[in-house]
C-alpha positions as CSV (number, residue, x, y, z in Angstrom):
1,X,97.6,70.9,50.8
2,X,99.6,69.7,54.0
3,X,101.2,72.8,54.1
4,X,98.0,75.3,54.1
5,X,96.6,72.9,56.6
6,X,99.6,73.3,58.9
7,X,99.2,77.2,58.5
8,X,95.4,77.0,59.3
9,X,96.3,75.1,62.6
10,X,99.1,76.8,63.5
11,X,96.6,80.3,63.1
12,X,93.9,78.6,64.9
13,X,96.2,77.6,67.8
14,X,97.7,80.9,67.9
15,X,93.9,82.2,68.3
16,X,93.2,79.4,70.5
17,X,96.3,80.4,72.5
18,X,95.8,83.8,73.1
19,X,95.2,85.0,77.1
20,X,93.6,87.7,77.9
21,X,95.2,90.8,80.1
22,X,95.2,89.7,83.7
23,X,94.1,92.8,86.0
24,X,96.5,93.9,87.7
25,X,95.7,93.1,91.7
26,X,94.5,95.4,94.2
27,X,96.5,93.2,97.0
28,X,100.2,94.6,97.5
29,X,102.5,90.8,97.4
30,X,102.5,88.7,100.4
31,X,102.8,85.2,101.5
32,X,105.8,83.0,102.3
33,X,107.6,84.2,99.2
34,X,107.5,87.8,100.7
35,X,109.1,86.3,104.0
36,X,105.9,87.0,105.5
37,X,105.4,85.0,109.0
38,X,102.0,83.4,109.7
39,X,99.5,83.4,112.6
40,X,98.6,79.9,114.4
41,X,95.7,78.3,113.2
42,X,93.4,79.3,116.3
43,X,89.8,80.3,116.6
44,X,90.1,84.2,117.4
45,X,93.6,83.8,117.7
46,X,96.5,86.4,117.1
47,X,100.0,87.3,116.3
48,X,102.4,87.2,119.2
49,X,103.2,90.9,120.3
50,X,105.1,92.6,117.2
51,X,108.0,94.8,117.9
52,X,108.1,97.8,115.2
53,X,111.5,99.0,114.0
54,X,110.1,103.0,113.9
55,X,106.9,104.4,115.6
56,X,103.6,104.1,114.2
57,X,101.4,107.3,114.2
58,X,97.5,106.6,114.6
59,X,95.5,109.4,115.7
60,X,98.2,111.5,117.0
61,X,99.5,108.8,119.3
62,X,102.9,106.9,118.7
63,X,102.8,102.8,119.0
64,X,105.8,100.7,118.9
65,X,104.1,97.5,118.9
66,X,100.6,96.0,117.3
67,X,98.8,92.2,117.5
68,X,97.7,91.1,114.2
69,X,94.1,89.5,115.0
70,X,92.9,86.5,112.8
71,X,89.0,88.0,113.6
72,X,90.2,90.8,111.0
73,X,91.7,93.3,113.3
74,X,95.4,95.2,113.7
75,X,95.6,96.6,116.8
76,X,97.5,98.7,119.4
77,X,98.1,97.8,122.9
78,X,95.8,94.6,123.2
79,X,94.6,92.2,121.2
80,X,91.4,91.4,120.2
81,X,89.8,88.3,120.3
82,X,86.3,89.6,120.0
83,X,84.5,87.7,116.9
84,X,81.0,89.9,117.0
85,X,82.2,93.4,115.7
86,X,80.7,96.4,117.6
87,X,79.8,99.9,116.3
88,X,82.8,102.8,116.4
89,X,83.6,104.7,119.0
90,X,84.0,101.6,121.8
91,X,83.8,102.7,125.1
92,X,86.7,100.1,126.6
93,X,90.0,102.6,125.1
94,X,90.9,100.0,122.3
95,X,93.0,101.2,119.6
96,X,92.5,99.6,116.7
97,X,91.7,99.3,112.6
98,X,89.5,96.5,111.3
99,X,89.9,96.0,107.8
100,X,87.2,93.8,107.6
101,X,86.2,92.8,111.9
102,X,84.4,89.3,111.8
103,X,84.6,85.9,113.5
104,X,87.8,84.2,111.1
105,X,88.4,80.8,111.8
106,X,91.4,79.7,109.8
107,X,91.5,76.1,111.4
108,X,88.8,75.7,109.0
109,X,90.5,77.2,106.0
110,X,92.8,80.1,105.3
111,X,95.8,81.9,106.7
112,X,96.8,85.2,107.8
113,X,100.2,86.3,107.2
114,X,101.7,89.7,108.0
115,X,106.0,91.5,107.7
116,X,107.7,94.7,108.3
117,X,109.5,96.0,105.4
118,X,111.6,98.3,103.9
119,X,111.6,96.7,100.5
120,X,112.6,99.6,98.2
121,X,110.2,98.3,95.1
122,X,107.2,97.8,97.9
123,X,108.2,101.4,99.0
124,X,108.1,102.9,96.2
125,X,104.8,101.6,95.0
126,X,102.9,102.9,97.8
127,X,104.8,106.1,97.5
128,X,103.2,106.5,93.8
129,X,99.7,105.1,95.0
130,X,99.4,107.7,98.3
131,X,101.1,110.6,95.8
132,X,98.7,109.9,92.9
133,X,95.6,109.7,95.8
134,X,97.1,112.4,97.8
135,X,98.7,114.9,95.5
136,X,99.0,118.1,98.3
137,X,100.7,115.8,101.1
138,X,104.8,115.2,100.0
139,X,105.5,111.9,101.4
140,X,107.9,109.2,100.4
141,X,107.1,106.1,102.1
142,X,110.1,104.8,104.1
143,X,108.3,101.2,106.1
144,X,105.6,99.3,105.9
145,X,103.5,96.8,107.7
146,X,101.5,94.2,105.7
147,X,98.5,92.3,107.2
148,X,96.9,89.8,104.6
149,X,94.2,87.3,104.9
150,X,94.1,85.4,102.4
151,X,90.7,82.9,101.7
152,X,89.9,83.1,105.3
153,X,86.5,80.8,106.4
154,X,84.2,82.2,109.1
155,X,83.1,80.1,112.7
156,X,80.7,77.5,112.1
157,X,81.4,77.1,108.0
158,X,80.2,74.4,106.0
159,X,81.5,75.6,102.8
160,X,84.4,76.6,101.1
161,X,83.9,80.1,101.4
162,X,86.4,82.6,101.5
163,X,87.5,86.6,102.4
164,X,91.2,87.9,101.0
165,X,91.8,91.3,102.4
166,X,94.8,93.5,103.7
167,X,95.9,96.6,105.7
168,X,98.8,98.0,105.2
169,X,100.7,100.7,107.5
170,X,103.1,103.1,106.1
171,X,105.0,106.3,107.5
172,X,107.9,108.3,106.4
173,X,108.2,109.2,110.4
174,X,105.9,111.8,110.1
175,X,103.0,111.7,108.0
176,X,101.3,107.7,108.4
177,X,98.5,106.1,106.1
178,X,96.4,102.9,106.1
179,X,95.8,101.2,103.0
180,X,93.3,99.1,102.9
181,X,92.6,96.4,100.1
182,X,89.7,93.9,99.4
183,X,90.2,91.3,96.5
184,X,87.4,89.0,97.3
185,X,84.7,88.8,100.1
186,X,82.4,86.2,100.4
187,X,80.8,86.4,103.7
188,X,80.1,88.7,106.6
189,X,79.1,86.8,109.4
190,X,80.3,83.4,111.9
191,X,77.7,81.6,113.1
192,X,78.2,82.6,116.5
193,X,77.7,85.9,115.5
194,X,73.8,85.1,113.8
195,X,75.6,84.1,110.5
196,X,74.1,81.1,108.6
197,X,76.7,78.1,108.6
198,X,75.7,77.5,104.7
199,X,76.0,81.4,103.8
200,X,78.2,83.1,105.9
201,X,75.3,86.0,105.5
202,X,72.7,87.5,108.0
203,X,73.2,87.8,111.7
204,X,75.6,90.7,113.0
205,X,78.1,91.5,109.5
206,X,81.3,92.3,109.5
207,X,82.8,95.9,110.3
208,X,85.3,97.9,108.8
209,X,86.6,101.2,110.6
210,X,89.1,102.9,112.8
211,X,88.8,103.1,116.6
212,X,91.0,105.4,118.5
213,X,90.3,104.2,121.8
214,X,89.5,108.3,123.4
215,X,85.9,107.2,122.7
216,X,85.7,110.3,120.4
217,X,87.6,110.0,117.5
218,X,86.9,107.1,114.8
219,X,85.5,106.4,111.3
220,X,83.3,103.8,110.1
221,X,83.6,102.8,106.7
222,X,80.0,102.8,105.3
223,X,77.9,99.8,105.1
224,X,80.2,98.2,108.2
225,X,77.9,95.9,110.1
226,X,75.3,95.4,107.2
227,X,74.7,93.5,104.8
228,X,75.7,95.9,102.2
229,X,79.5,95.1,103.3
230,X,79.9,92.7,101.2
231,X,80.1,95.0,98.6
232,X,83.4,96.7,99.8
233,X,85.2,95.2,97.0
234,X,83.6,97.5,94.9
235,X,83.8,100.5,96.8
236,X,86.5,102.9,97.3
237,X,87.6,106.7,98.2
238,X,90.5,106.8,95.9
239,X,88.4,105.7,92.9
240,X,90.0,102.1,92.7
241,X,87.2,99.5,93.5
242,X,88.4,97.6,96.8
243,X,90.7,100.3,98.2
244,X,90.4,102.4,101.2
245,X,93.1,104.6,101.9
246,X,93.4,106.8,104.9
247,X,95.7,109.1,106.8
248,X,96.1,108.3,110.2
249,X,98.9,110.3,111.9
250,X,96.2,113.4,112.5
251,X,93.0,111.6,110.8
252,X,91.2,112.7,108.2
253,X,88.4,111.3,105.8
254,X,88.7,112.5,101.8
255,X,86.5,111.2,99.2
256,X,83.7,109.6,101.1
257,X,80.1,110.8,100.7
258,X,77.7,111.6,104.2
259,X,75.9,108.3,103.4
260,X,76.2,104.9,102.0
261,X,75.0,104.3,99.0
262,X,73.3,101.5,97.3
263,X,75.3,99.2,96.2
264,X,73.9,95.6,95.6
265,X,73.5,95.9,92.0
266,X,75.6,98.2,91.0
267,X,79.6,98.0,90.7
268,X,80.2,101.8,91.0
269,X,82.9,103.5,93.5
270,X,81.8,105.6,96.7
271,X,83.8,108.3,95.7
């Protein structure tokens, strides 16, 4: 009788044991493991000016250097310490992309962490994601440039609130994308910017887009400065909820309908 009783709890443990299949993230590795370095914890800080090892292609212009801006921003030339996004095309000559443009403070939680790399197994994974989203263009990616931030808060918080999201540049010297991931967003707006400090919602929400600073040519991801942004996790061109993807050497928009749909209640792909 001992015996059979074992068995059963050893089956039931084994049932109670099992875990289920983790998805696979949408984020690409980062954090202090990756060698990534980290912004300073400043309201509407940035990165120190960042060097590149090869040129950067973005709307048919080369850039050598970028800022990576805690308020959700990578950009070219200047940074940006502007926490109240405004609609694409700006009239000021900023280049920039804003993965997800919003008042981030992370004194009051998160961190922002960003590296150059030539990792060969982070190459080749973004070579098989562009080649499988972008059959007709041959490109091997050869660098990178990874922008996380991860469980950011927003200006005037009083909860524990949230946004992990990431750009990430990649060329082969000629051809450049922008890939841009969203695992988890949990507000659109600072305080300063309208928000409620006990939502995170209302006021002026958060952008996502490209500028190229000719006051011509740019792209705003649909939904950006709504309420329906906080959707973009489950939202995509490429058919993979939470990812944008983009090429940026000579731009050009694939896979995105004429207007946003609705989204709210439904977890379906803009495709």
């Amino acid at each position: 009788m001992k015996s059979s009783f074992t068995f059963l709890l050893l089956m039931l443990g084994a049932v109670v044991n099992v875990r289920p299949v983790q998805e696979a993230s949408v984020l690409y590795p980062y954090g202090l493991d990756q060698k990534d370095h980290k912004n300073p914890k400043l309201d509407d800080g940035s990165s120190k000016k960042l060097s590149l090892s090869v040129p950067f292609t973005y709307y048919g212009k080369e850039y050598q250097t970028l800022y990576v801006n805690n308020n959700g921003v990578i950009s070219f030339g200047t940074r940006v310490n502007q926490y109240t996004p405004d609609p694409f095309p700006l009239a000021d000559g900023r280049s920039f992309v804003a993965p997800y443009w919003a008042d981030v403070d992370n004194v009051l939680g998160g961190d922002v962490f960003y590296r150059e790399t030539t990792d060969p197994a982070l190459l080749r994974l973004i070579t098989e994601n562009i080649n499988q989203y972008f059959p007709n263009i041959p490109f091997t990616a050869t660098w990178a440039f990874v922008a996380t931030w991860d469980h950011v808060a927003y200006y005037g918080s009083t909860t524990n609130k949230g946004n992990t999201f990431q750009a990430t540049l990649t060329t082969n010297t000629k051809t450049s994308f922008i890939i841009l991931n969203y695992k988890d967003i949990q507000w659109t707006t600072g305080a300063a910017s309208g928000g409620e400090a006990e939502t995170g919602l209302g006021g002026t929400p958060a952008h996502a887009g490209f500028n190229s600073g000719d006051e011509t040519n740019y792209y705003n991801i649909p939904g950006s400065r709504t309420e329906a942004v906080i959707n973009i996790t489950k939202t995509s061109n490429v058919n993979v909820p939470g990812r944008w993807v983009f090429q940026v050497d000579d731009f050009k928009v694939t896979g995105v309908p004429t207007e946003a749909p609705e989204v709210a209640e439904g977890n379906n792909c803009w495709l």
